[in-house]
GUFIPA-970573 format. One record per residue (C-alpha): residue number from 1; residue in three letters; x, y, z. Coordinates in Angstrom, 3 decimals. Example, Ala and Ser with C-alpha at 12.3 -4.5 7.8 and 13.67 -1.06 7.14 Angstrom:
BEGIN
   k   r       xx       yy       zz
   1 ALA   12.300   -4.500    7.800
   2 SER   13.670   -1.060    7.140
END
This chain:
BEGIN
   k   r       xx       yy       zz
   1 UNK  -43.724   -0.767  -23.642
   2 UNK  -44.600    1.589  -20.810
   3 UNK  -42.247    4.360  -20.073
   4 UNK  -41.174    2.687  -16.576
   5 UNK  -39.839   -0.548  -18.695
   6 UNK  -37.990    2.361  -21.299
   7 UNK  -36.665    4.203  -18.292
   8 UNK  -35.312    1.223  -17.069
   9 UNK  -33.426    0.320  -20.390
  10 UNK  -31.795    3.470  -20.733
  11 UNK  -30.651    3.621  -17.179
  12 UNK  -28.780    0.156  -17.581
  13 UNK  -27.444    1.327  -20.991
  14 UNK  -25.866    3.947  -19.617
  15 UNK  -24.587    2.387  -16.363
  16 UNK  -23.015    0.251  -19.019
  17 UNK  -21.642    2.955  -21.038
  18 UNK  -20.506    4.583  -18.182
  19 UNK  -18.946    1.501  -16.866
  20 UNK  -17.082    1.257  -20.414
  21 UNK  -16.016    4.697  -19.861
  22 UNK  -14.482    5.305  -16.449
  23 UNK  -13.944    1.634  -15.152
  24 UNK  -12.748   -0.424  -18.015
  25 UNK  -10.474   -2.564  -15.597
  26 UNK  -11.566   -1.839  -12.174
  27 UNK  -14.481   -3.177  -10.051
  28 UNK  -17.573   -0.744  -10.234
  29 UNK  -20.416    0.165   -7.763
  30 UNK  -23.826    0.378   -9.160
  31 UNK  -26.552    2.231   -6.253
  32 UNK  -29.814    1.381   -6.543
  33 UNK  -33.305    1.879   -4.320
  34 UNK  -34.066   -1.385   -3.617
  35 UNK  -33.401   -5.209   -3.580
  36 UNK  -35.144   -5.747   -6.433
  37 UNK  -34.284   -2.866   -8.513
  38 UNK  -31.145   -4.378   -7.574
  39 UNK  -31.838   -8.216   -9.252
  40 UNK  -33.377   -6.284  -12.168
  41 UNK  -30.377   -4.428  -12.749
  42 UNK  -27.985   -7.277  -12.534
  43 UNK  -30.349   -9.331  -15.298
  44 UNK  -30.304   -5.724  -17.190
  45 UNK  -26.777   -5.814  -17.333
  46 UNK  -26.462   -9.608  -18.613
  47 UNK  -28.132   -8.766  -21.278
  48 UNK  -26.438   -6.351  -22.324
  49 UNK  -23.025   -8.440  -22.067
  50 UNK  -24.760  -11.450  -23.493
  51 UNK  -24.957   -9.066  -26.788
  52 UNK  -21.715   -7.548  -26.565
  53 UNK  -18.863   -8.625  -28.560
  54 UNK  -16.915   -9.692  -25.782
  55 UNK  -19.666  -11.350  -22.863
  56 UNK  -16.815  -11.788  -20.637
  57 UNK  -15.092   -8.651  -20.523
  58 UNK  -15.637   -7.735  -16.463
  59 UNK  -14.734  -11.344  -15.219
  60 UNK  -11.588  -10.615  -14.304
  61 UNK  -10.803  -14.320  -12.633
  62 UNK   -9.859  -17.597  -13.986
  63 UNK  -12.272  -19.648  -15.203
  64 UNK  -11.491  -22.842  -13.187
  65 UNK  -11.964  -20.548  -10.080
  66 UNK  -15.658  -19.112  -11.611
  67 UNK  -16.733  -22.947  -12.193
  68 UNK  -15.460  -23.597   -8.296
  69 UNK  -17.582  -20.879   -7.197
  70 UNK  -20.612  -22.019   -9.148
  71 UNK  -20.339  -25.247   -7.558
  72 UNK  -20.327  -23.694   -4.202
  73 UNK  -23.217  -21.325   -4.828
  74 UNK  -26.814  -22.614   -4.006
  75 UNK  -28.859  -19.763   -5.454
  76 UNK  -29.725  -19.886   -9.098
  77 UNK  -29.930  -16.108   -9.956
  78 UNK  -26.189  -15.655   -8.334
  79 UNK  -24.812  -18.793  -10.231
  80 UNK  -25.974  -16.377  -13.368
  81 UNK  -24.644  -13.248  -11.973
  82 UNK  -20.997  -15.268  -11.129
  83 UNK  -20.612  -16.344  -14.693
  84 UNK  -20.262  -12.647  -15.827
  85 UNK  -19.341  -10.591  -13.422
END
């Protein structure tokens, strides 16, 4: 792995982590430099939820009204994002 790949892990582990910390319940802003730093990030952070104990823990909606929006939704890599967010 190079070290920008193991830069990049650590920074989403701790946005997690901080996340966990300070926001358990409330909506959180995550600033990065550029559109896709900022798709990267978002996949980053599915994967960690995917291999949590609880995947689902920041949707804080029903899930009739998630399935509604993914219906709505055209783009593929925001139909992704919707499910856990």
């Amino acid at each position: 792995m190079t070290m920008l790949v193991v830069q990049c892990i650590y920074t989403v582990c701790m946005c997690v982590l901080a996340i966990k910390l300070h926001s358990p319940d409330k909506p959180a802003l995550i600033f990065v430099s550029s559109r896709r730093q900022t798709r990267l990030t978002a996949l980053d952070l599915i994967a960690f939820l995917a291999a949590d104990d609880n995947p689902k823990q920041w949707l804080h909606m029903p899930e009739a009204e998630v399935s509604l929006q993914l219906m709505c939704e055209g783009l593929k890599g925001l139909k992704c994002v919707y499910s856990f967010s």
